[in-house]
Structure formats: C-alpha cells, structure tokens
N, C-alpha and C positions, 0 to 999 in steps of 0.2 A: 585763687590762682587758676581755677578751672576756667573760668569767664577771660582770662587771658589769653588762658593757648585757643582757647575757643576764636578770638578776635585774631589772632597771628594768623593761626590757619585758617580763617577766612579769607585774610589782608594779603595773604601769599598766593594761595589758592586764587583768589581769582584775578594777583596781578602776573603770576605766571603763564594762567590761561589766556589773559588778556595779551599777552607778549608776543604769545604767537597766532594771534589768531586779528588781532590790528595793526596798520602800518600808521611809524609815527603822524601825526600832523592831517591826521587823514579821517576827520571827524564821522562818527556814526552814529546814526538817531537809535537813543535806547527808548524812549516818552517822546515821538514827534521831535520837535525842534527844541522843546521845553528841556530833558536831558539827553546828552550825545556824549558818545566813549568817544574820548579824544585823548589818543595817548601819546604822553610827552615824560619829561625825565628831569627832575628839581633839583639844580646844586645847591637852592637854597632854604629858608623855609616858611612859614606860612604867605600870603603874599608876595613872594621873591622877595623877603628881607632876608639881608646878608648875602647878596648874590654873589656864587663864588666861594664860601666860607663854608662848605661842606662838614671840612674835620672841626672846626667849634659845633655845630650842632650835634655831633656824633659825639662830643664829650658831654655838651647838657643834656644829650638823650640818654647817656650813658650812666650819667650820675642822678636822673629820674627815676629812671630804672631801679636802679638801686635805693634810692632814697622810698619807692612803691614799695619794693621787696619788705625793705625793715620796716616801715610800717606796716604794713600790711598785718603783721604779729600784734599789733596794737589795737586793731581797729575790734568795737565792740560790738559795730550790729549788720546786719546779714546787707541792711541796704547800702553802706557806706562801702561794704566789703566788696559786694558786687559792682557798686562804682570803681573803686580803685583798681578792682582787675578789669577792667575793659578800658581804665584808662592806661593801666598797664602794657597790657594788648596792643592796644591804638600807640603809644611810644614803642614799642616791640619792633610793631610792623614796619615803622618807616627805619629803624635804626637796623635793622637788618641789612634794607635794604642800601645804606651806606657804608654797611661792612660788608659786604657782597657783590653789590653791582659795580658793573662799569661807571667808572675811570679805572677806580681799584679799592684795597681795603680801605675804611675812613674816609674814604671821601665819594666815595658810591653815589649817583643819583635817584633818589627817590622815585616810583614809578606814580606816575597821574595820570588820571583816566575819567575822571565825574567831572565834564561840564557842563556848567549851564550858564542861562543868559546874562546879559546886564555885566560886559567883562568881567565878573565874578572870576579870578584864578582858577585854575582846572585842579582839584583834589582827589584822592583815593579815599578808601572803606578805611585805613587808620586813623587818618583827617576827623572822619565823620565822629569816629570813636571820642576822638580827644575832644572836641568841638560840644559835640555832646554832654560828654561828663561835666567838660567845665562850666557850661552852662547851667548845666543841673545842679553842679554843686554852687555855685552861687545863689540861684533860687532858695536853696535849701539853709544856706548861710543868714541868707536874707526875710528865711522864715522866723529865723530862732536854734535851729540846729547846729549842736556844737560835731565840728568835724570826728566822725569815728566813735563818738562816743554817745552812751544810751540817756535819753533824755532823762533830766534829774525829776524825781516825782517828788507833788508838791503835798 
C-alpha cells in the first residue's frame, strides 16, 4: 500500500503544481521538442475512448480500486505486491481526479500533461503507472509467473 500513496502523491503533486504554473493548450519543451508539458483535461479515457463518459470510468476506476484493495491481502511476494500498489496508485490518481475536478463530482476531468511526438495522446504520471504495470505484468505472465503467487519449487 505504501508504493500507492507514494504514486497518488506524486500523481497530485505535480498535477496540481502543473495547474498553476501552465496555461491550457499552451505546450512547453520539458526534453526539447521530444517531451513538452501540454496541459489539457480528459473526459475520457485512454486514447479518448468513450469521449464524454466520464461517470462509467469513475465506476471501473472505482471498482479496480477496490478489487487491488482485496487482493492486495492475497498476493504472496514483495514483487507482485509492489506491482499492484503502483498500479493501485496509478488508478487512484486519475479517479481522484474525476471525483474532484471540474465539471463536478463523477465526472471530473482527468488532468494531462506528457506530450510527445507522433500524435501519441497527451498522458499524466498515473498513465505512466498503469501503462507500466500492465506491461510488466504480462512480460511476467508470459515468462511463466503465476499472478501473486510464489513460484512452485520443483
């Protein structure tokens, strides 16, 4: 759980600093031209799927959450465990910000800020989290590791 609040308070932290410190639509070289803080507001979610559909995301985010919580008590080894709280985390951050931000509660816009090239969608630091985990956990999947649990010795 600690690798969670760890990712929240990052994911808040620097999209609250980012809020007032950039104007929307009004891109800023952080890496050259390669990445630029470009901040904008997502009613939807990954890629602009579901555009518009704010409050369904906010209830799969809602019900991840929870579904990380309860397992989370199951999982058997430190690296699995570590995953699932930053995936934790990385769902945390953006569903905050849909019970939080403007329009209103549930339907909040997600705040976006990491652009880069090749019309790639512009993402935040909770993005990155999920994006991440879920990659890694398929690698892992795809090695032979069973989810949460300690490998069987032969």
């Amino acid at each position: 759980m600690g690798c969670a609040w760890l990712v929240i308070a990052a994911d808040q932290a620097i999209k609250n600093y980012l809020l007032v410190t950039l104007v929307p639509g009004q891109p800023q070289d952080l890496i050259g031209s390669l990445v630029r803080l470009n901040l904008t507001f997502n009613d939807s979610a990954a890629f602009s799927i579901g555009f518009g559909a704010t409050w369904i995301f906010t209830i799969i985010s809602t019900a991840a959450a929870l579904f990380l919580i309860g397992y989370g008590f199951k999982i058997e080894t430190t690296g699995w465990a570590v995953m699932a709280g930053i995936l934790l985390g990385g769902v945390c951050g953006n569903l905050i910000d849909r019970l939080i931000r403007q329009p209103g509660f549930a339907v909040g816009h997600v705040v976006d800020y990491i652009q880069v090239p090749f019309n790639f969608p512009i993402f935040n630091f909770a993005d990155m989290a999920i994006f991440c985990i879920c990659s890694l956990s398929v690698i892992r999947i795809l090695r032979g590791d069973s989810i949460g649990r300690k490998p069987i010795k032969k």
